[in-house]
C-alpha positions in Angstrom: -11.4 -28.4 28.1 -11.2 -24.6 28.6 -9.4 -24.2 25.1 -12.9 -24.9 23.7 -14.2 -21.5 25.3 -11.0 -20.2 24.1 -11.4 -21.2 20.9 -15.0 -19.3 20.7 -13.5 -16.5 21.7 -10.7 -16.0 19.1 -12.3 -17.6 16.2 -14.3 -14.2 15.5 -11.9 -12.1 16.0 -9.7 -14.4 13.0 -12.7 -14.2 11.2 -13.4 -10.5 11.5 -9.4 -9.6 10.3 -9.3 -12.5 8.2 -6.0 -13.9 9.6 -6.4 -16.6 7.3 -5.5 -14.8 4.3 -2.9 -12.4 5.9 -0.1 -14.4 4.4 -0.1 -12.8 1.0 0.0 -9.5 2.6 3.6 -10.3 4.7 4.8 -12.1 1.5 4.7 -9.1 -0.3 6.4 -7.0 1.9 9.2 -9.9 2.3 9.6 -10.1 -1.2 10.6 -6.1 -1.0 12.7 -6.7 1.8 14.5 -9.7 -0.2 15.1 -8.0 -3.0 16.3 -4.5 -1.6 18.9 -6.5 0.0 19.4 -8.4 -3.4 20.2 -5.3 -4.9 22.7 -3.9 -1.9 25.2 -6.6 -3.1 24.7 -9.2 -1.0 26.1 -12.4 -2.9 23.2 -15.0 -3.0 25.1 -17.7 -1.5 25.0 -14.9 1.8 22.0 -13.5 1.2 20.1 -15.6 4.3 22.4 -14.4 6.6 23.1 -11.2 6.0 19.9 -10.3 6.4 18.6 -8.0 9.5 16.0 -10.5 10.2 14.8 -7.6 12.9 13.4 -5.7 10.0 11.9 -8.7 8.5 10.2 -9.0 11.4 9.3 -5.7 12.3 7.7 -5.6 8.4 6.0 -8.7 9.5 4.2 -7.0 12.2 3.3 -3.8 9.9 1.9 -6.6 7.6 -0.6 -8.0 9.9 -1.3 -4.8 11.8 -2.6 -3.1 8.1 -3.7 -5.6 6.9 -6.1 -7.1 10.1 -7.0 -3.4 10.5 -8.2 -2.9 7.4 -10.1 -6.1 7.3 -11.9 -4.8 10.8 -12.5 -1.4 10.1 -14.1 -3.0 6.9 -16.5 -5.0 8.8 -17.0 -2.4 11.6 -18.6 0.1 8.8 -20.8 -2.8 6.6 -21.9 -3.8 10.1 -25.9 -3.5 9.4 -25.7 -3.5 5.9 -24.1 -7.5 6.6 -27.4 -7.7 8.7 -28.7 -8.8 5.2 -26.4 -9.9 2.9 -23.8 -11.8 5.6 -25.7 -12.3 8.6 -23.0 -15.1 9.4 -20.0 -12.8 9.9 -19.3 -12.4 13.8 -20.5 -8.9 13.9 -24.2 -9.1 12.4 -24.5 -12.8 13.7 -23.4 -11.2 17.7 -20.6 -13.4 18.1 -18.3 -10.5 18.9 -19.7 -7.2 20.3 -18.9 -3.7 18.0 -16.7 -2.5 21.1 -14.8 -5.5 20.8 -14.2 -5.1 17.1 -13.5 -1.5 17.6 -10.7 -2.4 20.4 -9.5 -5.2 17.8 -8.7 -2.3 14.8 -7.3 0.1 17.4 -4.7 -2.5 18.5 -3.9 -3.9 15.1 -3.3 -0.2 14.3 -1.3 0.6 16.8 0.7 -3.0 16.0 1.6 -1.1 12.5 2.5 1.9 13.8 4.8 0.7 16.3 6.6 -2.2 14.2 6.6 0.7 11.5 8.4 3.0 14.1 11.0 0.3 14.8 11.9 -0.7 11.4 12.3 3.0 10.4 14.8 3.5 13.3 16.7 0.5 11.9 16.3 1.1 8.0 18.1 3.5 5.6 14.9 5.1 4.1 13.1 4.8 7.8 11.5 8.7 7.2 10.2 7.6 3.6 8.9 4.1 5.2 7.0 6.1 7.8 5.6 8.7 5.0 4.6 5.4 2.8 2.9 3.7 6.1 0.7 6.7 6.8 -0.2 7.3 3.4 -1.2 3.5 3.6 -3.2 4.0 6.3 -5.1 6.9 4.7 -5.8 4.6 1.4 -7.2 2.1 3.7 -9.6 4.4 5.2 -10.5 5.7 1.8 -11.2 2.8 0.9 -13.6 1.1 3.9 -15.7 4.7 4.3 -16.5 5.5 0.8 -14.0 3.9 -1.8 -15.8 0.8 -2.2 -19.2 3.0 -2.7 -17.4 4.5 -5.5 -16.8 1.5 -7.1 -13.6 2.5 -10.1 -11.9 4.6 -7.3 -12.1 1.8 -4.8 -10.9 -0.3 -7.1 -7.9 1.4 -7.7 -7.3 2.1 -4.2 -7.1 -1.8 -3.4 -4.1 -2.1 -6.0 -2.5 1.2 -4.7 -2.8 -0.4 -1.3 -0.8 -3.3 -1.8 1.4 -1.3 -4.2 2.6 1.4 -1.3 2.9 -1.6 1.8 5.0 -3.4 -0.3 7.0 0.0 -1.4 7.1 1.4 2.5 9.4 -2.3 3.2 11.7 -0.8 0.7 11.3 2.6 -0.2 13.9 2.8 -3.1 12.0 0.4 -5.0 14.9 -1.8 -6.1 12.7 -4.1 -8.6 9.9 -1.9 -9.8 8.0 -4.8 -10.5 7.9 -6.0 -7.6 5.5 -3.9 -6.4 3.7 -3.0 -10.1 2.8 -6.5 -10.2 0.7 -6.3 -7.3 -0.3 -2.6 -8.4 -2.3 -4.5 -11.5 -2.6 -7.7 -10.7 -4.8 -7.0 -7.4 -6.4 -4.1 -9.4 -7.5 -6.3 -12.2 -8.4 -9.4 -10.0 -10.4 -6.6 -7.8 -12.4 -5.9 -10.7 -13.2 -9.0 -11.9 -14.1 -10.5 -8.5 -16.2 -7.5 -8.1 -18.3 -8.8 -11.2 -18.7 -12.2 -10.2 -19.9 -11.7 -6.5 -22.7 -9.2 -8.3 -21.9 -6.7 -5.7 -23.4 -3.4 -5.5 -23.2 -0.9 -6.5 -23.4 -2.6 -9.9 -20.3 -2.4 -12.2 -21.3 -0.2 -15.4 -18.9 -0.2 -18.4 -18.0 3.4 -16.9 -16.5 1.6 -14.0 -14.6 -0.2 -16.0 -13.4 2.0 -18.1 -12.6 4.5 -15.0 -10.7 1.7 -13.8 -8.8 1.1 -16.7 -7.6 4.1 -17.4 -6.7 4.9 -13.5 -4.6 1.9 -13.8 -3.1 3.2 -17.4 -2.7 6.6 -15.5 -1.0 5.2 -12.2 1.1 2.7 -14.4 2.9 5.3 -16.7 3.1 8.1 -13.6 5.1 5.2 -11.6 7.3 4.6 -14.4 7.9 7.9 -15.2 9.1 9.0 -11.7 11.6 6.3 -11.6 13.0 6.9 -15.1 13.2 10.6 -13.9 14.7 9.9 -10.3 17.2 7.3 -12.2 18.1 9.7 -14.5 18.4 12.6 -11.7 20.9 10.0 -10.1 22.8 9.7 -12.9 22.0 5.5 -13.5 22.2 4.9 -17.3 20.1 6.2 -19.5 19.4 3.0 -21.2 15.7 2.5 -19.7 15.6 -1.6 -19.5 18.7 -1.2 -17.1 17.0 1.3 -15.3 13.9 -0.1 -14.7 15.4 -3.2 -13.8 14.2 -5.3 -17.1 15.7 -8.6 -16.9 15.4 -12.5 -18.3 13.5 -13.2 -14.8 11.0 -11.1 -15.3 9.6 -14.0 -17.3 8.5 -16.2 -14.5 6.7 -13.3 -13.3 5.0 -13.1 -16.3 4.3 -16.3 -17.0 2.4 -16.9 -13.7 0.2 -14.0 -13.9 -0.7 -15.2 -17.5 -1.3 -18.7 -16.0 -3.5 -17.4 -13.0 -5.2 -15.6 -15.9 -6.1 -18.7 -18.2 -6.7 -20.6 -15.4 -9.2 -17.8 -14.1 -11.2 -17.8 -17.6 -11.1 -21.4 -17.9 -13.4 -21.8 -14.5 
């Protein structure tokens, strides 16, 4: 019987980094990783092993080390205000003691820092994966000590966020939108969640607006740097080729339209 007092133990600390949702996060990153290699010439039929599955997990471990951080450092801060609006979660409720939680973000951090270290020592673009993973960091910080206060920019950082981990797996950004997906579809979901759970500080239309437009902003500055770094490179000038605009993009498209009806519909 002693997993049962095991199981005590750990359960808060899944609860507190939310390991149960960590899977999109390393998905993303994969997904970069899969496709950089896509676009090195790999054939398909020898894509699975040709792959340096040390770097995939190495990203895994970045993955989970921002992501649980985040999720911590995010608790760690709300920890009285949650004394009244989620007295359940482990902090407020005293299932897991603040220097535990504190010891909890400090190791996840260190987790992303050091996997990040070793898959910049094996990766082509390692200095620009380390540059991406600090700046990461930083928007994560943003984000849990006063982002989320200012509601529009908090917003925005969540989407940047999950745009930058998935660009730090591959820094060259071999599909755009790849990573642009995420940019606006966790942006946009952010916002609209935000709404629903009535959270505070209310959502005005200037929020919204702010939002928008900081998406509109980040959108066409992404694309612009690419078109210019493409065309710096000498890549056709033909700007479907070099943003990568292909048939496939259609399932992409399709799905977020789906999510999107389905979304409404409920």
């Amino acid at each position: 019987m002693i997993f049962i007092p095991l199981a005590y133990r750990v359960l808060p600390v899944l609860q507190l980094t939310r390991m149960a949702l960590v899977f999109t996060a390393v998905a993303d990153a994969q997904a970069a990783l899969w496709l950089w290699w896509a676009r090195a010439g790999v054939p398909k039929e020898r894509l699975l092993w040709e792959m340096d599955w040390r770097r995939n997990l190495a990203m895994a471990g970045v993955s989970i080390g921002l992501y649980g951080f985040g999720m911590a450092l995010n608790d760690i801060i709300d920890r009285h205000r949650d004394q009244q609006l989620a007295a359940h979660r482990p902090l407020p409720s005293g299932r897991l003691g603040v220097v535990a939680a504190h010891v909890v973000a400090f190791l996840l951090l260190a987790a992303a820092l050091l996997f990040g270290g070793y898959f910049a020592l094996h990766s082509p673009q390692g200095v620009m994966s380390v540059l991406l993973l600090a700046w990461t960091i930083l928007l994560i910080v943003f984000y849990d000590l006063a982002g989320k206060y200012l509601v529009a920019p908090g917003l925005l950082a969540l989407g940047m966020i999950r745009f930058f981990h998935a660009a730090l797996a591959a820094p060259s950004l071999p599909v755009l939108w790849q990573p642009l997906l995420l940019l606006n579809h966790v942006t946009i979901l952010s916002v609209v969640c935000y709404q629903l759970e009535a959270k505070r500080p209310v959502l005005t239309r200037a929020h919204r607006w702010g939002a928008a437009a900081g998406l509109v902003i980040l959108n066409c500055g992404v694309v612009g740097v690419v078109l210019l770094r493409n065309w710096w490179q000498g890549e056709a000038l033909d700007w479907r080729h070099s943003l990568r605009i292909e048939a496939g993009l259609i399932y992409p498209a399709i799905a977020a339209a789906v999510f999107a009806a389905v979304a409404l519909w409920n």
